[in-house]
C-alpha positions, 0 to 999 in steps of 0.5 A: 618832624611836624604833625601832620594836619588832620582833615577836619569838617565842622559838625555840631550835634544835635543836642548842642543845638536842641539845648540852645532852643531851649536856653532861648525860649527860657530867657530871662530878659531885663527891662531897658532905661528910657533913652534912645536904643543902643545908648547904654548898650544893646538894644532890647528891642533889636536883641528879642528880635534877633532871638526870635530869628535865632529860633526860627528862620536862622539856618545853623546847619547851612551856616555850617555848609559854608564853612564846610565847604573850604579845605579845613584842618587842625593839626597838634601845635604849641599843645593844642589842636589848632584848626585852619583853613587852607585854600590852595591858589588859581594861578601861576604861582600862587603866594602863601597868605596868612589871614588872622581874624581879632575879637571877637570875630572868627575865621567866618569873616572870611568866607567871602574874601577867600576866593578873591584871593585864592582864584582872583580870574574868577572875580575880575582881578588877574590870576597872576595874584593868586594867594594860597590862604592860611585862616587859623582860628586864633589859639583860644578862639572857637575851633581852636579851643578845648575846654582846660587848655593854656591861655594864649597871648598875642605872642603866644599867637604869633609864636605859634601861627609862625610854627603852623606856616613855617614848621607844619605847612613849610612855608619859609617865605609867606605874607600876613593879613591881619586886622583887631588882635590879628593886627598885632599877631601879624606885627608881631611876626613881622618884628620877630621873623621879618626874614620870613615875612614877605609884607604885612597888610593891616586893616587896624594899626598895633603901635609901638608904646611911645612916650616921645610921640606924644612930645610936641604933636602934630595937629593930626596926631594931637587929634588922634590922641584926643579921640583914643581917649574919648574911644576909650572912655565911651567904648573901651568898657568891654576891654577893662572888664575882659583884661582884669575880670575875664573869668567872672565875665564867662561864667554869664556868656558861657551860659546865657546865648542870648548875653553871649549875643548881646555882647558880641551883636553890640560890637558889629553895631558900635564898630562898623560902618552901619549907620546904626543898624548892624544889619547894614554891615554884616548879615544877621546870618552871619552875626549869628553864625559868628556868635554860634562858633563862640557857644556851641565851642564854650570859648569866649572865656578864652577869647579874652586872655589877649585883653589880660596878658596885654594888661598884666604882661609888658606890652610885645612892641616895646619902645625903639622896635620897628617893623623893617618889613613892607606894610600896607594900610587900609584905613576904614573910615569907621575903624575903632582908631585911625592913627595918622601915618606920622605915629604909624611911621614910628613903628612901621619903618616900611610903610608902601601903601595907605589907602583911604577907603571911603566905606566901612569899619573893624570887620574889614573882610566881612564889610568891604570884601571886594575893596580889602581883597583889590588893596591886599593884592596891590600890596603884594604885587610888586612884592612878590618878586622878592619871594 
């Protein structure tokens, strides 16, 4: 018999927070090379007064209200206390939708786009639409992490979000929504449970390892390939250290909130669609609430273990895989890499739905709510018959 969930209401003491202010004020900040702001990494400038806000105006506990106000849980599954949110749907009849967040974001990103699905009357769609939703934080990730428990991978993800829909909430038909490390989760469930998996919506692609793509390309794919590699050799630092070196790396982010800070502000910079101020994209109440969950949880030393079992592990989509069940893709234009549809084809053996969306980038659901909540129902409706 399943566990069953426990209630569960986010509350960070308040010597937590007290000795936060005092790590802030004590800060120890390093001089910044000449050069424009942001080009060898996060801006001095944009970083002191980020912290200044953090000490004054930002509002932690009101942040906490708004997580609070959702039906969340933590049941025992895999050996570690999980946490979700479980929002029941306003509808006829309400489909299971299970949303995994990536790196280094958190079930945060969700807030807004949660009532569009679950109650989609009240936001001009039809309630006929209406999702149950499941938000797990990740295994490893935030509020699913205690400090000596076992590391996760992306398949140990999976294996376990799929016990936490099928064994603990019973769902034997759901569908899943992921984008970032939740992309591959959500892949991952449907090439290994696709009799469970209704469709899967991605708003970033996990591609199959396969040397015969790049025999002969296209122009399109020939170009893809030529932009993944200049991503990788401009921003793809943060993967290098967090795949081989991830414990030297936490020793600093765990104790330092403003390197904490640094680390995770310099990505909804360099990976949304902000025209070069973060704040453009995502609030800074809420850049700071999701750097909030990683230190007042300790867990940003876990977070990284995806980067080193993908390193040091044999990659889970192996050559010749498919995904036999329906996707549907959303392509932001400022998504870390767009692969065009002929590579995507070679993996996603089903592919109903490509839209081009014409703004936003990696944080899909806190950018672009409203547009990624109308593409999921989309997705799922001609789908849901099937159920």
């Amino acid at each position: 018999m399943a566990t069953q969930p426990a209630p569960f209401q986010l509350h960070v003491p308040e010597a937590v927070l007290e000795d936060l202010q005092t790590r802030l004020r004590l800060t120890r900040w390093p001089d910044e090379p000449e050069g424009a702001p942001w080009a060898s990494g996060t801006s001095l400038a944009y970083l002191r007064g980020l912290t200044a806000y953090w000490q004054g105006p930002f509002d932690w506990r009101a942040q906490e209200a708004s997580l609070n106000r959702l039906r969340q849980f933590t049941v025992a599954v895999a050996g570690i206390d999980l946490h979700f949110i479980h929002e029941p749907g306003v509808g006829p009849a309400p489909m299971p939708l299970l949303l995994c967040h990536g790196w280094p974001g958190s079930v945060l990103e969700f807030l807004e786009i949660i009532p569009m699905l679950t109650d989609p009357g009240r936001h001009g769609g039809d309630p006929a639409d209406a999702f149950t939703i499941v938000a797990p934080s990740l295994p490893g990730y935030t509020l699913s992490y205690r400090p000596g428990q076992a590391r996760f991978g992306a398949e140990e993800i999976a294996t376990t979000l799929h016990a936490l829909m099928h064994d603990v909430l019973g769902h034997d038909r759901f569908g899943v929504q992921g984008g970032d490390w939740g992309s591959l989760v959500a892949t991952l469930l449907g090439l290994h449970w696709p009799g469970e998996i209704i469709g899967l919506h991605l708003n970033m692609l996990s591609l199959r390892r396969d040397p015969e793509a790049r025999v002969d390309p296209s122009d399109e794919e020939r170009a893809f390939h030529d932009a993944a590699r200049r991503w990788i050799r401009e921003e793809g630092g943060y993967q290098s250290i967090q795949a081989t070196k991830p414990q030297t790396l936490a020793y600093a982010l765990t104790d330092s909130p403003v390197g904490l800070a640094a680390w995770i502000v310099e990505k909804f910079r360099t990976w949304t669609d902000c025209d070069g101020d973060p704040e453009n994209a995502v609030s800074r109440d809420r850049m700071l609430a999701n750097v909030m969950l990683y230190w007042t949880s300790g867990a940003i030393g876990s977070s990284f273990w995806p980067y080193y079992a993908r390193l040091h592990t044999p990659w889970p989509l192996a050559a010749g895989s498919h995904v036999d069940v329906p996707v549907g893709y959303a392509e932001f234009p400022a998504e870390l890499v767009r692969p065009p549809r002929s590579l995507a084809a070679r993996t996603y053996a089903d592919i109903r739905q490509w839209t081009r969306m014409p703004r936003g980038g990696h944080f899909a659901a806190l950018e672009q709510p409203a547009a990624l909540a109308e593409d999921i129902r989309t997705l799922f409706r001609p789908l849901r018959a099937a159920r």
